[in-house]
C-alpha atoms as a printed R data frame, in Angstrom:
    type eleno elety resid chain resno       x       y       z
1   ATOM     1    CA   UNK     A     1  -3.998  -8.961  -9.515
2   ATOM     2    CA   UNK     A     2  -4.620  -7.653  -5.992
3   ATOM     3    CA   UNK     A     3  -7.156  -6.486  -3.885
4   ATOM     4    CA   UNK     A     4  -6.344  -3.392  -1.515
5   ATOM     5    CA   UNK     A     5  -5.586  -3.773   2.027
6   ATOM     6    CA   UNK     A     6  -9.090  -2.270   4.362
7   ATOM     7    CA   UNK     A     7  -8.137   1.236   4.658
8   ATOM     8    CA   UNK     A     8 -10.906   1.617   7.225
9   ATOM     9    CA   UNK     A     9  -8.779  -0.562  10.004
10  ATOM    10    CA   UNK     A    10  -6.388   1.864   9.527
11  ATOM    11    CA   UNK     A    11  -6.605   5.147   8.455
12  ATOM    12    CA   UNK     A    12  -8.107   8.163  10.039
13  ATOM    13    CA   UNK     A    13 -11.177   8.534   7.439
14  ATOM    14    CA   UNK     A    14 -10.507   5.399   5.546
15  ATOM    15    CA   UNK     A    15 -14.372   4.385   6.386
16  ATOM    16    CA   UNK     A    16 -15.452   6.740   3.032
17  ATOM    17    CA   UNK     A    17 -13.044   5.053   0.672
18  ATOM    18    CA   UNK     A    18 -14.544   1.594   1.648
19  ATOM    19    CA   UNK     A    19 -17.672   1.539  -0.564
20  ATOM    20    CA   UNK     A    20 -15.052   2.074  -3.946
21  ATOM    21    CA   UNK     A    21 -12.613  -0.335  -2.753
22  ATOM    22    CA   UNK     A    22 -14.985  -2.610  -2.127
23  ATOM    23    CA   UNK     A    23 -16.503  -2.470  -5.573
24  ATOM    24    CA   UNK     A    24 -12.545  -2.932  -6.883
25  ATOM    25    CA   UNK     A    25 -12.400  -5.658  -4.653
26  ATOM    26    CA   UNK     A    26 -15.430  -7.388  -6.246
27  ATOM    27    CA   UNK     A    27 -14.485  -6.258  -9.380
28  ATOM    28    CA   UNK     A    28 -10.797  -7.950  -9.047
29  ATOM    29    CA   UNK     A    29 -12.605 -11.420  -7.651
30  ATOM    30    CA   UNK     A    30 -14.470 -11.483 -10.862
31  ATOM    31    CA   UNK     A    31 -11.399 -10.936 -13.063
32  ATOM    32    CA   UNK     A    32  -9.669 -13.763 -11.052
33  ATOM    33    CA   UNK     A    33 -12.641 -16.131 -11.763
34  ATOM    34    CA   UNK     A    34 -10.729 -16.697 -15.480
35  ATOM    35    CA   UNK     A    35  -8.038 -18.839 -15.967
36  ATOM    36    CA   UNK     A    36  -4.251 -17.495 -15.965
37  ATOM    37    CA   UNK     A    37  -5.228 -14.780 -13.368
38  ATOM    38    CA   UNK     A    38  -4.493 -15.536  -9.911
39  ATOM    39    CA   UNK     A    39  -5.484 -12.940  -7.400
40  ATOM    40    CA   UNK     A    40  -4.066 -11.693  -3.949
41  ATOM    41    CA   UNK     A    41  -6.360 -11.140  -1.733
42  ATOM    42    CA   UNK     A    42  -4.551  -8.083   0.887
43  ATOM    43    CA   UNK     A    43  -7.989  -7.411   1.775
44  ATOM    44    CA   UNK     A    44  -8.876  -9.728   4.315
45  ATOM    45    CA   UNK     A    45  -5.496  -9.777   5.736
46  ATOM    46    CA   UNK     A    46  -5.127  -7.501   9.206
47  ATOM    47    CA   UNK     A    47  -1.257  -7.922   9.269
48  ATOM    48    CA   UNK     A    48  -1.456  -4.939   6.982
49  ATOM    49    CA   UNK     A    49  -2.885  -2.666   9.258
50  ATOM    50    CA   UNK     A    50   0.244  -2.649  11.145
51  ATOM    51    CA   UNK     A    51   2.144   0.690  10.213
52  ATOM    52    CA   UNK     A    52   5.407  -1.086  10.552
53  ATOM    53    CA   UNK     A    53   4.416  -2.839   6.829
54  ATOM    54    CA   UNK     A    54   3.901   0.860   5.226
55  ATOM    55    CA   UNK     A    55   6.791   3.302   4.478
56  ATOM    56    CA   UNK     A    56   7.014   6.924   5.950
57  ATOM    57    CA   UNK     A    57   4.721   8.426   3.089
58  ATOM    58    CA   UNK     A    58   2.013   5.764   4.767
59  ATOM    59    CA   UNK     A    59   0.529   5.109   0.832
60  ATOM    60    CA   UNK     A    60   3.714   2.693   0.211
61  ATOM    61    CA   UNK     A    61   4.933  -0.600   1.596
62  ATOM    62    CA   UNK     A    62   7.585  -0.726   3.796
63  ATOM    63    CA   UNK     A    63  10.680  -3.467   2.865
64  ATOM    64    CA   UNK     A    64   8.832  -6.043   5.675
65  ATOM    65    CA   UNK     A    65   5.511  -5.376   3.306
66  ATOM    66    CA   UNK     A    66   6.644  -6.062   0.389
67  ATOM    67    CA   UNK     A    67   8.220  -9.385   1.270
68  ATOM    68    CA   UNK     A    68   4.837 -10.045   2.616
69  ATOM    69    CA   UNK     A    69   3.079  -9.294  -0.669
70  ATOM    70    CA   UNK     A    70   6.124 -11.060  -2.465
71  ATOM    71    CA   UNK     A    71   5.181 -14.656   0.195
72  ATOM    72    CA   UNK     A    72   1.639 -13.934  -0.691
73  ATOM    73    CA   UNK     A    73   2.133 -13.539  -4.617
74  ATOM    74    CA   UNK     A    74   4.296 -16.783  -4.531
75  ATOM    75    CA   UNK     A    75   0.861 -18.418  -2.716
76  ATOM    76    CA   UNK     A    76  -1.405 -17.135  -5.068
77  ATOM    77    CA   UNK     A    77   0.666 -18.528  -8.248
78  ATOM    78    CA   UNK     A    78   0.925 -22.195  -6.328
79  ATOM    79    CA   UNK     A    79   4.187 -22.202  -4.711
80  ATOM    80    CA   UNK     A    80   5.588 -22.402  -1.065
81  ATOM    81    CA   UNK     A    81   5.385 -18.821   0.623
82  ATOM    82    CA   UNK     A    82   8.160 -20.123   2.859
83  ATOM    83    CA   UNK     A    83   6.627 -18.214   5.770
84  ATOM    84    CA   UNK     A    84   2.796 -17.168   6.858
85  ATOM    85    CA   UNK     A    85   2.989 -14.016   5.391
86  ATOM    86    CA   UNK     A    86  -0.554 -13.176   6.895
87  ATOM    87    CA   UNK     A    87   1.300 -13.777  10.985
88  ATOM    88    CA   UNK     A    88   0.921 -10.592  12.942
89  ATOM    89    CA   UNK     A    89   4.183  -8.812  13.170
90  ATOM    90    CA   UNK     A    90   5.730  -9.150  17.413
91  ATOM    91    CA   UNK     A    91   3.668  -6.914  19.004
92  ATOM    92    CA   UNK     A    92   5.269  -3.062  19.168
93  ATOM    93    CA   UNK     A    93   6.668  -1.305  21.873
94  ATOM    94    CA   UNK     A    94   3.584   0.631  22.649
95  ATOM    95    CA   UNK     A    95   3.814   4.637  21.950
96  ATOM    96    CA   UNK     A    96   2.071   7.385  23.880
97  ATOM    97    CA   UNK     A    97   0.176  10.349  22.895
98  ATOM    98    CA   UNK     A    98   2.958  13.000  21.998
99  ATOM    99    CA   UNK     A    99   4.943  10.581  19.666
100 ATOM   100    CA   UNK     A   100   1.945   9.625  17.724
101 ATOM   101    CA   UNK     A   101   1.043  13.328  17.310
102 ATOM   102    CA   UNK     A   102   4.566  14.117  16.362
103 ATOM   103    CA   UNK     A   103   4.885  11.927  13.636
104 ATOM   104    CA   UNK     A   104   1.944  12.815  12.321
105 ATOM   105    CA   UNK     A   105   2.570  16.437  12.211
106 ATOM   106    CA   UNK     A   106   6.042  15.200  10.586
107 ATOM   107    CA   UNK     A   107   3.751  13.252   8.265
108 ATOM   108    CA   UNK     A   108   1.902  16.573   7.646
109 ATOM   109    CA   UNK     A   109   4.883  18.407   6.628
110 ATOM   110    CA   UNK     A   110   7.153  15.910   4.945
111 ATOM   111    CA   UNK     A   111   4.188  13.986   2.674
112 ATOM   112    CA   UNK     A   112   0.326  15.393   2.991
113 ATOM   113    CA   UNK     A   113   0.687  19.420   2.869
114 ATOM   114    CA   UNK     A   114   3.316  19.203  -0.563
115 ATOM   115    CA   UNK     A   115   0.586  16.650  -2.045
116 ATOM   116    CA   UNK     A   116  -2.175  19.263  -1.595
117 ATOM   117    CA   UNK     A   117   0.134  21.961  -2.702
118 ATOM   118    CA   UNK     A   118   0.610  19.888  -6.011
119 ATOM   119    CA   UNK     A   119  -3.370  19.854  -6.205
120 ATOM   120    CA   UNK     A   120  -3.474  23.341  -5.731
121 ATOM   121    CA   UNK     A   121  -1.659  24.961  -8.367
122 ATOM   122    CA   UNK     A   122  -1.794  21.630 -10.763
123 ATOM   123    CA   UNK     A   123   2.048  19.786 -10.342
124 ATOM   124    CA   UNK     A   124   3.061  17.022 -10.483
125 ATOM   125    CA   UNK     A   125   5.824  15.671  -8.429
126 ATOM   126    CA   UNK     A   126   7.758  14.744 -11.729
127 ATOM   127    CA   UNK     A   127   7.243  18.432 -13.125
128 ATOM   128    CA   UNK     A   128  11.102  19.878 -13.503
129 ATOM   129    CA   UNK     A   129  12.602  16.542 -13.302
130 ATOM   130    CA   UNK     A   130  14.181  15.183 -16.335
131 ATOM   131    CA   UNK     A   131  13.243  11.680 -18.147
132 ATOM   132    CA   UNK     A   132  15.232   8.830 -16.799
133 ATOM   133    CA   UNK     A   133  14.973   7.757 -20.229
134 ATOM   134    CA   UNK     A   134  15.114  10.724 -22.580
135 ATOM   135    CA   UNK     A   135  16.014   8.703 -25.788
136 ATOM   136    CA   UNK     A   136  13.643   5.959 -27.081
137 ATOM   137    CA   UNK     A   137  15.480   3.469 -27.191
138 ATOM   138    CA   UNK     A   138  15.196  -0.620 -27.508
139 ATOM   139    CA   UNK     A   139  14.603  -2.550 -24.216
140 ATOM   140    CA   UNK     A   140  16.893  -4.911 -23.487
């Protein structure tokens, strides 16, 4: 199981989502406390709060995150991580005002004003697509 990463170090807002993370948080630590379920704790670990470890979207990882959660999964189950996957990334090149506010109107556009569209009229962003797997059929 995990625990979220702190959206309050970084997102814009992330301060009022804190008080139900942290009871999931809480919640997952006292799951973990049985045997046969080992825990990841993303929580406590600020190399997340670097955007470079989340995808465009900003709600997914980016390739460099998940082999970070993959190192720390590895940790949690007892085995070599092979690397510190909680190491800050090499510090960016730093950006300045107009690129920050340019890729988060592009962020605007591309990902957060469709999502509240959906909410508005009631979509989904699987309505009109067809089932990958329209048949049931055995796994194999």
């Amino acid at each position: 199981m995990f625990t979220s990463t702190d959206p309050s170090r970084r997102m814009a807002g992330g301060a009022r989502l804190l008080p139900a993370i942290l009871r999931m948080k809480a919640f997952v630590h006292e799951l973990g406390q049985d045997d046969g379920i080992a825990v990841v704790d993303l929580f406590s670990a600020p190399c997340f709060d670097d955007r470079r470890l989340w995808a465009e979207d900003r709600l997914h990882l980016s390739p460099e995150g998940h082999r970070r959660v993959a190192a720390a999964v590895l940790e949690a189950l007892g085995r070599p991580a092979g690397f510190d996957w909680r190491a800050p990334l090499p510090p960016a090149a730093p950006r300045g005002r107009a690129e920050k506010l340019g890729a988060d109107a592009r962020w605007i556009g591309s990902h957060l004003g469709p999502w509240i569209g959906r909410r508005l009229t009631g979509r989904s962003s699987g309505d009109g697509r067809p089932p990958k797997r329209p048949e049931l059929l055995p796994y194999r």
